[in-house]
N, C-alpha and C positions, 0 to 999 in steps of 0.2 A: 259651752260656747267659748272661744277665742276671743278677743279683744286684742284690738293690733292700733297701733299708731305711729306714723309716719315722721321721720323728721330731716330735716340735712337740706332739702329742697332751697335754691334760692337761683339769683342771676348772675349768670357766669358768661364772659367770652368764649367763641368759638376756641374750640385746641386746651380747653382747660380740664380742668376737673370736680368733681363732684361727689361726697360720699353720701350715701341716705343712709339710714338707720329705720329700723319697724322693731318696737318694741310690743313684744305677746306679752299678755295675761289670761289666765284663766285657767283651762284646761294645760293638761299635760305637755306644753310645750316642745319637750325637747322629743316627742313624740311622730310631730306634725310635719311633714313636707311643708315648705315655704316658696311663696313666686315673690314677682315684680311684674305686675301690669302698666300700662300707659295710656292714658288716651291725650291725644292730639285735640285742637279746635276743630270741627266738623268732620273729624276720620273716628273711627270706631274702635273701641277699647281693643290692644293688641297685646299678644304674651311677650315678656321682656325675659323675664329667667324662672330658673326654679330651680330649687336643692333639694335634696332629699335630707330624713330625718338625723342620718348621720354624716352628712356633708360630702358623703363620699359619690353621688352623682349631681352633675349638673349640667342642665338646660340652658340653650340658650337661644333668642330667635338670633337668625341670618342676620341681620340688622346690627346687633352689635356684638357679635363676636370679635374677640381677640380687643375689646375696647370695653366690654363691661366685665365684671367677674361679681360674680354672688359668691356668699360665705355666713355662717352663724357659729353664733356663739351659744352654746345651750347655757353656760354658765349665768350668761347674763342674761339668756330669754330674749335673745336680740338677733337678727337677722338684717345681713347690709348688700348698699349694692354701690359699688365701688364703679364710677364713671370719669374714663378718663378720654382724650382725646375727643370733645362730647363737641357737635355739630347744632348747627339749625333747628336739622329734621328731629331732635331728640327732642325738642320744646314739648312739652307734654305734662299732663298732671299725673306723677307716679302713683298706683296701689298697691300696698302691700297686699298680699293674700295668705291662705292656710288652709291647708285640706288635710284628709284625713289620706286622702289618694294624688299619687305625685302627677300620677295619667289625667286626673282630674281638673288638678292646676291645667296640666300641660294642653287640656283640649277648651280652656276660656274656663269656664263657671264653678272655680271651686267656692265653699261655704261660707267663710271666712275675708271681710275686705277690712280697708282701713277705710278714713275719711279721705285719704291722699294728698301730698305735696308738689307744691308746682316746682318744675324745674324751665327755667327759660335761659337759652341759649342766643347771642346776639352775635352777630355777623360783623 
């Protein structure tokens, strides 16, 4: 089992920035496909990114392209997600994730959550 926790989360102005951080334990980390979930107040958990276990593919929902970038570090067992230009509509509490299968992250339900951080955006 994976052990993930979340951190970077806080209260930012529109047009700013924001980096998170998910730190794995457990299992063979540098193994594991990595996402970024979201859930909003009354809107339903959505896919924000995912990397694969060598960093060399990444996902990303429609939503924030070209304004988020995913990346890890197997060195340090740490997976980030780098928010810049962050909006309103990004107010949400971020999940880390980890799966064994990157298709998996990519269709909602991979195995692996965090407890997740709030990210709030002000207008």
């Amino acid at each position: 089992q994976v052990q993930l926790v979340e951190s970077g989360g806080g209260l930012v102005q529109a047009g700013g920035s924001l980096r998170l951080s998910c730190a794995a334990s457990g299992r063979t980390f540098s193994t594991y496909p990595m996402g970024w979930f979201r859930q909003a107040p009354g809107k339903e958990r959505e896919f924000v990114a995912a990397i694969s276990w060598t960093g060399g593919s990444k996902y990303y929902a429609d939503s924030v392209k070209g304004r988020f970038t995913i990346s890890r570090d197997n060195a340090k067992v740490t997976v980030y997600l780098q928010m810049n230009s962050l909006i309103p509509e990004d107010t949400a509490v971020y999940y880390c994730t980890a799966d064994i299968s990157i298709m998996t992250i990519r269709s909602g339900v991979p195995t692996n959550w965090g407890q997740g951080t709030q990210v709030t955006v002000s207008s």
